[in-house]
Structures are given as C-alpha cells and as structure tokens.
BAFI-3210 file (N, C-alpha, C; in Angstrom, 3 decimals, decimal comma, padded with zeros to 6 digits):
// residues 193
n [1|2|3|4|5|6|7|8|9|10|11|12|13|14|15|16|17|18|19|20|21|22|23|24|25|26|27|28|29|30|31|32|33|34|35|36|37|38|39|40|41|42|43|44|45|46|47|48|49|50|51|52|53|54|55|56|57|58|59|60|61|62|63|64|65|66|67|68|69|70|71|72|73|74|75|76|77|78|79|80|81|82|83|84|85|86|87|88|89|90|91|92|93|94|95|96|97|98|99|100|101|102|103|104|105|106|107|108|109|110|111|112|113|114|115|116|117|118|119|120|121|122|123|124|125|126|127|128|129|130|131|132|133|134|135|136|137|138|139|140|141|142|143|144|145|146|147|148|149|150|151|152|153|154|155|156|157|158|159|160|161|162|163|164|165|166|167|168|169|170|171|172|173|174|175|176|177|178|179|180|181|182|183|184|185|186|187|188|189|190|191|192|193]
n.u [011,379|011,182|009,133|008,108|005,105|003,769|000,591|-000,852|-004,031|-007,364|-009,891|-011,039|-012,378|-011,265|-009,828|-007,147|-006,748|-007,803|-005,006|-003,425|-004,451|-004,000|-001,452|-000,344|-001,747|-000,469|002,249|002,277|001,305|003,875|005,114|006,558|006,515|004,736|004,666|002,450|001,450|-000,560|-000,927|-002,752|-004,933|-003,371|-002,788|-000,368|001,800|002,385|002,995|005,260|006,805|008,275|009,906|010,298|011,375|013,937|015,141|015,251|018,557|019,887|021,502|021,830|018,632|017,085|015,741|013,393|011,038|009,753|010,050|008,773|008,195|010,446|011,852|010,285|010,860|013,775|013,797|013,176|013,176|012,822|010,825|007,790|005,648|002,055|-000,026|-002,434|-002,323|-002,354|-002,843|-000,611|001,564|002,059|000,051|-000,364|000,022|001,752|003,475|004,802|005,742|008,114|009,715|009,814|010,731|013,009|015,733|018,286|020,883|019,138|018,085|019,764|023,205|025,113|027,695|030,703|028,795|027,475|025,243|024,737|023,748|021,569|020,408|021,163|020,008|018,308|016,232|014,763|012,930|009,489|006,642|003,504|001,040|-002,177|-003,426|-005,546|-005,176|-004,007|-001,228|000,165|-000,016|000,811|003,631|004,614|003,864|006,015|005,793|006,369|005,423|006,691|008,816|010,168|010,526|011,914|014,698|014,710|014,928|016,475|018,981|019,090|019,112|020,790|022,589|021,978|020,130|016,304|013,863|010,459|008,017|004,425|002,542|-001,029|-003,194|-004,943|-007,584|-010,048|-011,630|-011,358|-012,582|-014,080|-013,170|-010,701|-009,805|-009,558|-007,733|-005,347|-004,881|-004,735|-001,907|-000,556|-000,647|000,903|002,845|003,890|003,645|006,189|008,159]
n.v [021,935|025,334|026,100|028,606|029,320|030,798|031,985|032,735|033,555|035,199|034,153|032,815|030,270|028,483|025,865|026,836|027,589|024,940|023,383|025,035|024,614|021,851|021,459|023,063|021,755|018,554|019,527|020,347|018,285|017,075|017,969|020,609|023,974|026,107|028,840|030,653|032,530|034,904|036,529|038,142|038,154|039,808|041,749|042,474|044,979|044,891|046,524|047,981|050,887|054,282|055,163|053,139|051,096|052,689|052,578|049,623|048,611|049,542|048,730|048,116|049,338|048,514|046,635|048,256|047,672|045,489|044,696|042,913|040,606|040,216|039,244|037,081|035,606|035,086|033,711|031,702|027,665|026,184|027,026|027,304|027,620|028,304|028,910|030,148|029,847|032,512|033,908|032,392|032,879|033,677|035,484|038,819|039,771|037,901|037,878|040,420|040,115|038,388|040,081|041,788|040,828|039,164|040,153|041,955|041,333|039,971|037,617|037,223|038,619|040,288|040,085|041,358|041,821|039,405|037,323|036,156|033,530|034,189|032,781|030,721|029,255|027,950|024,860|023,452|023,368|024,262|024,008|024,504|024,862|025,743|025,162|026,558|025,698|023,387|020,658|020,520|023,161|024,814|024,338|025,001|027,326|027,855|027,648|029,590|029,643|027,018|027,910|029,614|028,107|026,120|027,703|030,165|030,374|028,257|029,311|031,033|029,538|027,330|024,609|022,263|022,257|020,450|020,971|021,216|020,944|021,235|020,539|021,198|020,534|021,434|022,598|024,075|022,298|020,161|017,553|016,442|014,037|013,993|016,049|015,518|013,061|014,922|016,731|014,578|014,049|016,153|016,342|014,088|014,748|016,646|015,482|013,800|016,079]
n.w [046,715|045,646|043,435|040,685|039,458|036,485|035,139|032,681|031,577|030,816|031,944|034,514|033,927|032,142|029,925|030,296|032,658|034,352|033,503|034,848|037,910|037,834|037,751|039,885|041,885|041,532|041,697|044,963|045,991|045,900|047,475|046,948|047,276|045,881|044,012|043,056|040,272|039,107|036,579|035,444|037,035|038,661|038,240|036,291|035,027|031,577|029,492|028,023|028,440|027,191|028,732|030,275|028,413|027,840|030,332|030,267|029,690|031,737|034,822|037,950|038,246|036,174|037,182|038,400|036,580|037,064|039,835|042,062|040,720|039,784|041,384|043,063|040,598|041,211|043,228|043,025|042,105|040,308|037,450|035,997|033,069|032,211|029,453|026,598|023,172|020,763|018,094|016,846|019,327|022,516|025,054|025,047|027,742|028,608|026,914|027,735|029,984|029,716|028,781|030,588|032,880|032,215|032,007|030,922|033,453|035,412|033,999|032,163|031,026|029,182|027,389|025,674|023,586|023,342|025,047|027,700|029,910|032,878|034,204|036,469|038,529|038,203|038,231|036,970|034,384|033,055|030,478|029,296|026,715|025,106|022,123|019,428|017,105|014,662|015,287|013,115|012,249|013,652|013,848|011,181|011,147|012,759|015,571|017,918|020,423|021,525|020,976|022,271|025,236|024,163|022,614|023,668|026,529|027,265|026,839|028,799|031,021|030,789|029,124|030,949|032,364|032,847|030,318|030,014|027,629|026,770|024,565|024,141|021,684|018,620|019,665|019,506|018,325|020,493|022,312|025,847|026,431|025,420|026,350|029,360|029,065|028,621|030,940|032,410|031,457|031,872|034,561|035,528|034,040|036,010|038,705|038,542|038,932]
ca.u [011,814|010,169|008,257|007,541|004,241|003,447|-000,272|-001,761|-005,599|-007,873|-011,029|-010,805|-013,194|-010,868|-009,021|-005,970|-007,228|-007,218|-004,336|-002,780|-004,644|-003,281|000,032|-000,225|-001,662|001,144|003,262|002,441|001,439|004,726|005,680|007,550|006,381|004,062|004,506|001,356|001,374|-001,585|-000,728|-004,109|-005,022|-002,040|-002,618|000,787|002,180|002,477|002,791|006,737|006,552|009,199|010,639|010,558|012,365|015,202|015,909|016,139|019,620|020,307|021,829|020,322|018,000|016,029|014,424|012,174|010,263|009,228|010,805|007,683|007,769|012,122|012,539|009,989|012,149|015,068|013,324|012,799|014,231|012,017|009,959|006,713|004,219|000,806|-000,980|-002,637|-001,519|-002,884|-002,457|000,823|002,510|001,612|-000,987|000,519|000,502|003,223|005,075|005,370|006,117|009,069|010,126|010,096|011,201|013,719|016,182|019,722|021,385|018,204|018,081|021,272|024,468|025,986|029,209|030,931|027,672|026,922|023,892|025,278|022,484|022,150|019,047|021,521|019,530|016,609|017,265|013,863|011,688|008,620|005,817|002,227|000,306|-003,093|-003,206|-006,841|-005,283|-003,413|000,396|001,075|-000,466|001,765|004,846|004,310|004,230|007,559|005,507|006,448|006,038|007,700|010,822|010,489|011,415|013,813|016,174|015,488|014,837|017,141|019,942|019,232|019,380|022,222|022,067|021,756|018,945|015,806|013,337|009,748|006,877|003,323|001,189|-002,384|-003,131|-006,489|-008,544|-011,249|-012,665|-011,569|-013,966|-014,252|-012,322|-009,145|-008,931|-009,121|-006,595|-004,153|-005,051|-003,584|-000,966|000,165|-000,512|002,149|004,346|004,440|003,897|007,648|009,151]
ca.v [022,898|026,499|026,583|029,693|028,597|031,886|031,678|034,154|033,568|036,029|033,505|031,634|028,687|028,407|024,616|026,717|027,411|023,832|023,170|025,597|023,841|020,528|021,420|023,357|020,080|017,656|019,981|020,266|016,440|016,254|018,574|021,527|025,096|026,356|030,503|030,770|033,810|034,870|037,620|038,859|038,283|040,431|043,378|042,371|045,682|044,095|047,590|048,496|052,612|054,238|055,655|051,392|050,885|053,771|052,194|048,470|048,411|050,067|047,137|047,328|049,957|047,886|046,055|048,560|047,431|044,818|044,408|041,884|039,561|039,657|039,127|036,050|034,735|034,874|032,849|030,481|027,116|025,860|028,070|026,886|028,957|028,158|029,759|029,658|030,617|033,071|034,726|031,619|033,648|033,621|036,080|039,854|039,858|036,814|038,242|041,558|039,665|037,845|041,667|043,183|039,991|038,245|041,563|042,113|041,695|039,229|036,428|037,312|039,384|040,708|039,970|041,373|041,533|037,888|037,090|034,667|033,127|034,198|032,029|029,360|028,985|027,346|023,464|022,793|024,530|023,730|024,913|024,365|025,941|025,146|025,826|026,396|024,988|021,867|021,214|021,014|024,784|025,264|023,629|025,670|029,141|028,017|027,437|030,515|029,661|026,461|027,925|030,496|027,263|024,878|028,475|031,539|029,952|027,599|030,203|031,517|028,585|026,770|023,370|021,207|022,179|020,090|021,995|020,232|021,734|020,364|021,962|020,958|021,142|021,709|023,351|023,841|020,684|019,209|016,882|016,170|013,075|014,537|017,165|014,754|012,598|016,400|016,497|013,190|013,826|017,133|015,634|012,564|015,279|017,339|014,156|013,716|016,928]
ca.w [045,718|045,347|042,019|040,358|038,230|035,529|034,557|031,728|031,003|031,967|031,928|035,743|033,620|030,822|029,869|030,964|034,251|034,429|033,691|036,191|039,098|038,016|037,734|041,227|042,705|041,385|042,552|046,402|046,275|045,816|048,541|046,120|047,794|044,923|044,130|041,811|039,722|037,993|035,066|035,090|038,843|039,901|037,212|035,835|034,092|030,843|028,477|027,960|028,088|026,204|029,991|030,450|027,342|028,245|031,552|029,988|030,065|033,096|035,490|038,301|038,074|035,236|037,919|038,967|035,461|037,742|040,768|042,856|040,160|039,430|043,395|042,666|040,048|041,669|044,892|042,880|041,811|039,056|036,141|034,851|032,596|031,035|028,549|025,528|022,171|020,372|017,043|017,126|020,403|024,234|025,089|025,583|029,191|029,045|026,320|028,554|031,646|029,451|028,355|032,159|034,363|031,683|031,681|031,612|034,429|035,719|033,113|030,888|030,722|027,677|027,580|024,617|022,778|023,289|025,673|028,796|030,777|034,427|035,339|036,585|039,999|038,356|038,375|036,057|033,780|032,665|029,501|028,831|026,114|024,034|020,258|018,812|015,570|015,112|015,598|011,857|011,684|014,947|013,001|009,583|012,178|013,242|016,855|018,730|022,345|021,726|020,588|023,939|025,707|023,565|022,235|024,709|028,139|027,477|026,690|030,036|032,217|030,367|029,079|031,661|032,681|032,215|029,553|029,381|027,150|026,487|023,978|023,603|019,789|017,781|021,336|018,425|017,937|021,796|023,187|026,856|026,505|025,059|027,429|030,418|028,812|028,209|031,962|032,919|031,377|032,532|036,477|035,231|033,799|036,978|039,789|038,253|039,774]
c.u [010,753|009,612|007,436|006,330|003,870|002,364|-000,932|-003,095|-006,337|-009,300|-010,674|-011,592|-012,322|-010,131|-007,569|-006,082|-006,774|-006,168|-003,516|-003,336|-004,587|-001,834|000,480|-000,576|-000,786|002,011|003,476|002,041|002,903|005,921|006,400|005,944|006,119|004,082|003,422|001,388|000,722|-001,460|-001,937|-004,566|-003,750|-002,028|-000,471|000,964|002,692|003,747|004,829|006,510|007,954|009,994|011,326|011,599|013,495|016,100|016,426|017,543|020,827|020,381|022,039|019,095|016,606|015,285|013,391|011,211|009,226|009,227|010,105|008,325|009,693|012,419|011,710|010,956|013,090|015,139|013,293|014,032|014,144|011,178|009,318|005,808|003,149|000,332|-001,551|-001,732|-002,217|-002,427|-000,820|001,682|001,942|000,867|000,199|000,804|001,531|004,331|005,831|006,085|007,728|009,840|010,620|010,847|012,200|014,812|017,859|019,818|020,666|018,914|019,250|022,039|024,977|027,484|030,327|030,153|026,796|025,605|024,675|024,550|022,987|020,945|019,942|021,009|018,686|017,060|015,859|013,358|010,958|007,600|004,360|001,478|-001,003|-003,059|-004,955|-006,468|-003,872|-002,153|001,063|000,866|000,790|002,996|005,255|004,506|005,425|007,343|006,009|006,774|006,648|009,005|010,849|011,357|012,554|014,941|016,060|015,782|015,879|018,365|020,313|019,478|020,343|021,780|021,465|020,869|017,572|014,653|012,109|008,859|006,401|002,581|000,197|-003,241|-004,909|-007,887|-009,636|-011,952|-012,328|-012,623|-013,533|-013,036|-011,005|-008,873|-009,193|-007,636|-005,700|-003,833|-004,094|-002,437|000,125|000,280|000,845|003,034|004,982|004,555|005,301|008,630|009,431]
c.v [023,998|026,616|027,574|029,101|030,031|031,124|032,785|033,713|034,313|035,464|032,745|030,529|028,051|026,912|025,145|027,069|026,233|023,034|023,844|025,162|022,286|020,673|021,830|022,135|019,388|018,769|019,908|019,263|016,308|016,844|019,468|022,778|025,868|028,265|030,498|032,462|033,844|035,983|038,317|039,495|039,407|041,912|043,589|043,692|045,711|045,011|048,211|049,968|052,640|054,864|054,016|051,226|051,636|053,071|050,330|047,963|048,714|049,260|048,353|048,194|049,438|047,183|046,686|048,333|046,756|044,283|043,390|040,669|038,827|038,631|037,599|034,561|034,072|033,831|031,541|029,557|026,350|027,102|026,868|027,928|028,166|029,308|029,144|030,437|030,963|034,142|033,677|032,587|032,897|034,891|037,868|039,756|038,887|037,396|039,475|040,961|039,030|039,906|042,284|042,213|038,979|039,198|041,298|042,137|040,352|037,809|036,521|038,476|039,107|040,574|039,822|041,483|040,714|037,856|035,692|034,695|033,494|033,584|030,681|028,490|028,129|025,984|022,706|023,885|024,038|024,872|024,140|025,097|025,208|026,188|025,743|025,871|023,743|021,808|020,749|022,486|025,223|025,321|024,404|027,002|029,083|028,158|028,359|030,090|028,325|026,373|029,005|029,636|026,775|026,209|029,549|031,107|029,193|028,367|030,779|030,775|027,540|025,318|022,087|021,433|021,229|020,916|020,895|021,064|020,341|021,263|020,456|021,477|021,142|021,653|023,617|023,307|019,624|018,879|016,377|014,902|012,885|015,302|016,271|014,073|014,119|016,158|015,702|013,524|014,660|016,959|014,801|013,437|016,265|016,530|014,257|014,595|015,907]
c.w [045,618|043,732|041,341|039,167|037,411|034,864|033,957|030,867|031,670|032,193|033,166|035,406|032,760|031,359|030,648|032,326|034,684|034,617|034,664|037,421|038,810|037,838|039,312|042,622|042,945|041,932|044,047|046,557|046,563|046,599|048,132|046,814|046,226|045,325|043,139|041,464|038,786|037,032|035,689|036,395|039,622|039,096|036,524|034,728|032,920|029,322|028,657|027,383|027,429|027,021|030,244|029,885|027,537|029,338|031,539|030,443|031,211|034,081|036,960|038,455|037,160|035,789|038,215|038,055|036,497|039,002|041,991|041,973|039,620|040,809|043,486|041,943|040,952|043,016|044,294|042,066|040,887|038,781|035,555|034,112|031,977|030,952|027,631|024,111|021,283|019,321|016,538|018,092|021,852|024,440|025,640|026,841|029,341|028,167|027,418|029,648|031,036|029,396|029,550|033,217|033,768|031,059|031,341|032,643|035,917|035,020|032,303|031,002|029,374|027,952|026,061|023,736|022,762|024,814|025,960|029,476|032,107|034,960|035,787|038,024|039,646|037,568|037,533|035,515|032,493|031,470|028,881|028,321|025,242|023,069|020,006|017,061|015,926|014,901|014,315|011,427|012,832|013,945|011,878|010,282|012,694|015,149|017,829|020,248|022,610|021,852|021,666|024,917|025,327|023,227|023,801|026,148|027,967|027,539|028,087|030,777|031,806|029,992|029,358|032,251|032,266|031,553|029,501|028,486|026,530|025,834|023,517|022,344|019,669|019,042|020,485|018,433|019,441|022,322|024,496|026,918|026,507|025,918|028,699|030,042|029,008|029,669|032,671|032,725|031,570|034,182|036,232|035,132|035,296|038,437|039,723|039,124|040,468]
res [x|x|x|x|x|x|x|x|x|x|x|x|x|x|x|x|x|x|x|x|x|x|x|x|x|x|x|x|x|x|x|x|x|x|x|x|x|x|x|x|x|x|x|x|x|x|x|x|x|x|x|x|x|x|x|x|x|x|x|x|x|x|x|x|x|x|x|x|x|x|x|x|x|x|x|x|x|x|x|x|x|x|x|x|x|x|x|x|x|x|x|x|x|x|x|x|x|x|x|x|x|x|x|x|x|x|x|x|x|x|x|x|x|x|x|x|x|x|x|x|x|x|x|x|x|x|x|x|x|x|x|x|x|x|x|x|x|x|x|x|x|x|x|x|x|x|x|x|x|x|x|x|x|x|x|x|x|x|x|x|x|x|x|x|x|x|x|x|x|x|x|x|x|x|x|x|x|x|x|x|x|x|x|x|x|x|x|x|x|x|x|x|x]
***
C-alpha cells in the first residue's frame, strides 16, 4: 500500500520527529511504499493569499494552490499526519496544507450545498499528535485536531474507512519512560497496517 505520511514540526530533534520515523519504519517493515512529507522540509506554501482564496472554488483550476502535494494525495492509498498541538489546533503549516490539498473537487464535492467526500481511494487513515497539556484540558477545548479526524476526514473518506488517532497528552511533564512507552505504541499501531 502507498502511504502518504504528513509531518509538520520544524525541530528535526523534536518527540514528533520521533514519532514520524517510527511510524515510517513500521510502515516499510511492513512492506507499504512510504511517501514522507515534511511541511517544513518542503517549504510547504502554507499562507492562503486572497488570489488563493478567489480561485478556491474553481474545479480544477484550484489545484494549482497546490498541485505537488494534491497529485501526492491522490497516489496515495492511506493518509497519516503527525504533529503537535499547539494553541489546541495543528501547527499553521498543517492547517494550511488541510486548506490547499483538502479542496473541492480534491477531497469533497458540493452537491446541492452539501459536502460529499471524494477521498474514497484512501483505504486507511491515520493521526498522531502531542498535547503539552493534558487530555482533560484537550477534552474541555473540544480537542481540535481530534475532531479533524473522527468529523472532517472522515466526511471525506466515507465511513468505512478505518480512522485511527493517537494523541500524546501532558508533553510538559513527559519523562523518558512515557515517551518510550507512546513510542511502542505508535510502532504496534502502525506494525498493524
């Protein structure tokens, strides 16, 4: 399976580093054709101009927002992202990248008004994020990049899809021990593919 992995930290030491080279591991352990995409590393055009915004709805023309990273998508047959979460969101460069590569016409058709998923190519999709506060502060924010997965992504790729997300809570006070265990257990969750 081709696996699009979406990684937005711009620290190459950071815990989510980490986790993006254990998820890219388990993955080609397990013989799935790894697309790694680094946000940061790639100068991902993040910033929606107000020429951007005009041509939005313009089917198919709205690709040129992004047109490397749609043509990606579309190769692919699983979606994973890590990040962290910051301010309770995903770091701008991911929200933009949702904004320019999750379009009409791409990820959803209007139809009548209504928003009908067109990611039906992608046969998993995966979510890893760390919280610097803990997942009743997450919970109480109404958790943001959780609900990216369980309502919007899911909208796009239709029900039957499988949806996983892993958030790593209170990154604050982590000690060595806990983030090995997180570790483990994001290898276990992606060994699975």
């Amino acid at each position: 399976m081709r696996v699009m992995v979406v990684y937005a930290h711009p620290v190459e030491t950071s815990f989510n580093a980490a986790i993006f080279a254990t998820i890219k591991d388990a993955l080609r352990e397990r013989r799935h054709e790894v697309d790694a995409c680094d946000l940061y590393a790639e100068d991902f055009p993040a910033i929606m101009s107000r020429a951007d915004r005009l041509l939005y709805h313009e089917i198919p023309a709205n690709r040129a927002l992004a047109r490397p990273w749609i043509e990606r998508l579309e190769a692919a047959e699983a979606l994973v992202m890590v990040f962290p979460t910051w301010v309770f969101a995903p770091p701008a460069i991911l929200k933009g990248f949702c904004e320019k590569v999750f379009l009409p016409g791409v990820a959803f058709k209007l139809v009548d008004g209504k928003v009908r998923g067109a990611m039906r190519h992608l046969k998993r999709v995966g979510g890893v994020s760390t919280y610097g506060g803990t997942r009743w502060r997450a919970f109480l924010a109404g958790d943001p990049p959780r609900r990216l997965f369980t309502r919007s992504l899911r909208a796009y790729v239709g029900p039957n899809v499988p949806i996983a997300f892993q958030g790593c809570y209170d990154m604050n006070r982590i000690d060595e021990a806990r983030g090995k265990a997180f570790l483990a257990n994001v290898r276990t969750a992606y060994s699975a593919w």
